[in-house]
Each structure stands twice: as structure tokens, then as C-alpha cells.
N, C-alpha and C positions, 0 to 999 in steps of 0.2 A: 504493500500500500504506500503511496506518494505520502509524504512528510513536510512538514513546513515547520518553522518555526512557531514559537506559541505566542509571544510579546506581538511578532509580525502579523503572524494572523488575526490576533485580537486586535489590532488597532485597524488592520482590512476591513471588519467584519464591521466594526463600528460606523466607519466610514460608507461602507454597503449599507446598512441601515438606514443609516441617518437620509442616507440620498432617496433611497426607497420611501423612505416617509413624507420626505419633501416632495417627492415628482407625483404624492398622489396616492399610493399604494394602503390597502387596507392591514391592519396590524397580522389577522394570522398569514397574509400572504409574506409579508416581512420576515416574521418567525420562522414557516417555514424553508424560507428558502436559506436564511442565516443559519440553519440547525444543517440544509443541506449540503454546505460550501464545507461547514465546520467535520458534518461526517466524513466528507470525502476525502479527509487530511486527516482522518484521524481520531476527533477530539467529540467530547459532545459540548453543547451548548446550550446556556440555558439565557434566557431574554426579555427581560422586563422591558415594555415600553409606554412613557410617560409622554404626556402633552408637552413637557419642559424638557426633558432628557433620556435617555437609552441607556439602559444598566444592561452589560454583559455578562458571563463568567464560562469562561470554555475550560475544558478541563481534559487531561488523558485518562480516558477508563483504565490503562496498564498501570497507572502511575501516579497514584494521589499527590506528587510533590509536583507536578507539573501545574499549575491550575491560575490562572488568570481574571481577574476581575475588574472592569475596566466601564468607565462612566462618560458619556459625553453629551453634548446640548442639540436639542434640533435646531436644524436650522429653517428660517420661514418661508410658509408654502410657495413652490414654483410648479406649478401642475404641467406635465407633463409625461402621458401613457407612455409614448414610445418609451420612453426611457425606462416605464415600470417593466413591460414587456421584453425591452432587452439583457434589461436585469435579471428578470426569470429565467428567460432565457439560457445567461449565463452559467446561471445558479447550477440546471441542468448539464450543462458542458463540462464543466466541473464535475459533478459527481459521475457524467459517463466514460469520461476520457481521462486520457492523465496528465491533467495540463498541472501546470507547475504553479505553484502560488507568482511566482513573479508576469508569467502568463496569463494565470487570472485578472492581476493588475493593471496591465498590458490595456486589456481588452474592455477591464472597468474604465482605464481612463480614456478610453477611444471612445465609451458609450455617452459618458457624460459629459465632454468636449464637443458630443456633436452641434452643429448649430442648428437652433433651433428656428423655425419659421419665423419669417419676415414679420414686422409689426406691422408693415402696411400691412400684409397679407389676412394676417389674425382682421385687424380691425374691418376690412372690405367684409369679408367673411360674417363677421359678429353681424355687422350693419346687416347684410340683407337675412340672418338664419332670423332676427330679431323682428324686420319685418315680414318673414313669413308666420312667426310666431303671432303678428297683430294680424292677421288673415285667418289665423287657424283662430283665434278668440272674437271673428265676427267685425271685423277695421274691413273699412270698404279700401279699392285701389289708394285714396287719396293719404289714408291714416299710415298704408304701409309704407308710403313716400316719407310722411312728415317721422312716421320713428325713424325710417332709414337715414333723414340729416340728423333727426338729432342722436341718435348711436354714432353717430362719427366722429362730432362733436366732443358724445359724454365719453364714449370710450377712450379717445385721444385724451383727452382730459385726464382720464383715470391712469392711460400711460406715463404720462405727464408727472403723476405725481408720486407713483411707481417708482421712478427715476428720482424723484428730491427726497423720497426715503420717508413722506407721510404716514402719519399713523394711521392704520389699515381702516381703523373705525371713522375718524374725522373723513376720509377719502371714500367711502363711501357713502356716507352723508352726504358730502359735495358734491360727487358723483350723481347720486341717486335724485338730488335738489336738478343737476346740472340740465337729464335727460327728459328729466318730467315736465320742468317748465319751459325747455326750449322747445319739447313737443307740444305745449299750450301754447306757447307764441307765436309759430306757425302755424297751427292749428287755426288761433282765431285771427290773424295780422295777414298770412300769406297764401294758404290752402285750403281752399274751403273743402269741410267733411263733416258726414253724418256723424263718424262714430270718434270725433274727438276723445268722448271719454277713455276708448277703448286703446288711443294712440297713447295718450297720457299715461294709462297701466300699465300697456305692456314694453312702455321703453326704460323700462328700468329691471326688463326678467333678466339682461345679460350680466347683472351684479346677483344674483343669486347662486348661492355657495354650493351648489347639485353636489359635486366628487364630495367635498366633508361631510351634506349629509346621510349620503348614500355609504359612504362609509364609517359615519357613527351608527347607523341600521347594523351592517354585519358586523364591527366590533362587536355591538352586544350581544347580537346571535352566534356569535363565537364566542363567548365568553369573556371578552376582553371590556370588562364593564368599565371599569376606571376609562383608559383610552377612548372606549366608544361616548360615554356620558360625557367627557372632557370636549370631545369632537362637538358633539350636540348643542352642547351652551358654547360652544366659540360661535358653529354654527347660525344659532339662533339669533346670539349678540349682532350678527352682522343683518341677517333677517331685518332686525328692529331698526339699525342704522338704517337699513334701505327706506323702512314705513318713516322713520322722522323726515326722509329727502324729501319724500313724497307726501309728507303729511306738510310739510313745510311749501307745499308746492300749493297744493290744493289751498290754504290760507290764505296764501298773498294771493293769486286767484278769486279768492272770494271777495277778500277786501277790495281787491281793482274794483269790483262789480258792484259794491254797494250804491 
């Protein structure tokens, strides 16, 4: 059986975690695949993971004085499947083949180097999947136009502050303020439409946290209640930021019109 170092490994492994968690990945896919890189050298592994940090401890079943424990921080969400995907991937490649820990690494930092899609490209994309979304909720042609500017707008916005290193919550507030009432402005100043209302709701669905809460869901149907419930309320907290943009929208709105 291939061999690795135990110090080199355990700080690999951490580092495969933490990215795994960042790009998206639900926790027992995490576990498992960190228990399978650690089989395949040898070791077992055990893995607590936290909304704050990743506790490891891998150890040699031949050899109780072998054993490693080792602690580190997440770091904040950058969603990204492919990367979960070719993590798993790896995981696999690893346990079938006899690729070498330094070969593993190799090919980790190939996965997570790679570039990732164009921010025009994201933003085009959001814009029109956002105005399909106001079609699918009843927006006549005119409502899918007036979310389509203003998703370009809010979204670029939300890049925007992406990049100044904003705090996740105030950004989407401002966000969520940004796409609501530039779809009321248009709405009643530039393009005339039946289903205004229906422009105004749905251009704020591309700030909704889907991958967290869909994976605080299977945390806790895994059993991973701490992590899953931690997901949930980060989840939800953002949820509510969205209702304040939008609640803050619908207000001045009203007061215009008294």
C-alpha cells in the first residue's frame, strides 16, 4: 500500500476540506471523500466540521504513536460545483490508482487554479435565467425586460462590492434595495406593464442563498445537525436581509405615492 507522510497529509487533507466547503459541497460528501484520500495512504480519519473551522485527526491503525490532530478556519463561500465535482473526482483517483500524495497535490492545485467563468459571462446569464424566472411567476414580455436591466445593474452592483470586501449582510440589503426599486423605476418612468408587481419580486430571486439551503436540508438528514442548523440560520439571516431591501423598497414607493 502507497505511504505518505502523516504531518503532510494532515495538512493536505485540511486544505481539501476547507476548499470542498467553500466551493459548495454538502458536509457528509466532504467526510466522505476526506476519510477516502486518508484510506488510500493508509490512515483513518476522523472529521468534525464546524461553520467556523474543520477539526481533523488521522491516525495509523498499525500504530497508535502515529496520530495527528490538526484544526483550521473556513474560509468564505465561493460556490463553485465544478470544483466540488472534480474534487470527488479526485478523491476516487486516489483511492483506485497509486498516485502518490505529491501527485494528489499536483492535481489539487490544477483543480483549484482553474479559472473560473467570466463575470460578464455569470452576470448576462443571471440577467436573462432571472427574467425567465419573472415569466415563469406570471410578468408579461415587458416585466421580463424591466428585471433583465435591472439584474445587470443589481448584480454588477453586488460584484462590485464582492471586490471592496463588504459585509455579506449590508450587501445584500443594498443589493436587494438596489434591484427592487430600479425595477419600480422602470417599471412606472420607462416601460409600461401589467405585472409591475410581479417585476419588483422576482428581481431580487438571484440573491437567494438555494446551494446553503439545500445543503443545511441534507446536513441534517445526515446527521450533521450542528453544521446543517448553522447553515440554516446563516441561510435564513440572508433570507431576511433580502425582505429588509425589498421591504425598504416597497416604503419609499408608497410614500412617493401618497
Amino acid at each position: 500500500m502507497k505511504t505518505a507522510d502523516i504531518q503532510e497529509l494532515s495538512n493536505f487533507l485540511l486544505d481539501y476540506a476547507v476548499m470542498l466547503m467553500r466551493s459548495g459541497a454538502n458536509t457528509e460528501r466532504t467526510v466522505r471523500n476526506v476519510i477516502r484520500i486518508s484510506n488510500s495512504f493508509g490512515y483513518d480519519a476522523a472529521i468534525a466540521i464546524f461553520q467556523r473551522n474543520i477539526t481533523m485527526t488521522i491516525n495509523n491503525p498499525n500504530d497508535s504513536s502515529k496520530r495527528r490532530t490538526s484544526v483550521k478556519q473556513q474560509l468564505p463561500p465561493h460556490l463553485s460545483l465544478s470544483i466540488v465535482n472534480d474534487l470527488s473526482a479526485l478523491s476516487w483517483e486516489c483511492f483506485d490508482t497509486d498516485l502518490s500524495l505529491d501527485e494528489v497535490k499536483k492535481k489539487y492545485n490544477e483543480i483549484v487554479s482553474k479559472a473560473h467563468s467570466s463575470s460578464f459571462v455569470v452576470l448576462i446569464f443571471a440577467s436573462f435565467a432571472i427574467a425567465a424566472f419573472c415569466e415563469l411567476f406570471g410578468g408579461d414580455y415587458a416585466s421580463m425586460l424591466i428585471v433583465f436591466l435591472s439584474t445587470l445593474v443589481a448584480f454588477s452592483l453586488r460584484l462590485l462590492l464582492i471586490n471592496l470586501k463588504f459585509d455579506v449582510r449590508a450587501m445584500i440589503i443594498a443589493v436587494s434595495f438596489t434591484a427592487s426599486f430600479i425595477s419600480f423605476l422602470i417599471g412606472t418612468f420607462l416601460i409600461s406593464t401589467n405585472t409591475l408587481n410581479v417585476a419588483v419580486s422576482t428581481s431580487v430571486l438571484f440573491l437567494i442563498p438555494g446551494v446553503h439551503i439545500i445543503n443545511s436540508v441534507t446536513d441534517i438528514l445526515d446527521g450533521h445537525l450542528m453544521t446543517g442548523i448553522a447553515r440554516a440560520v446563516s441561510a435564513m439571516i440572508l433570507v431576511i436581509c433580502i425582505a429588509i431591501g425589498l421591504y425598504a423598497t416597497l416604503s419609499i414607493t408608497r410614500w412617493m405615492f401618497l
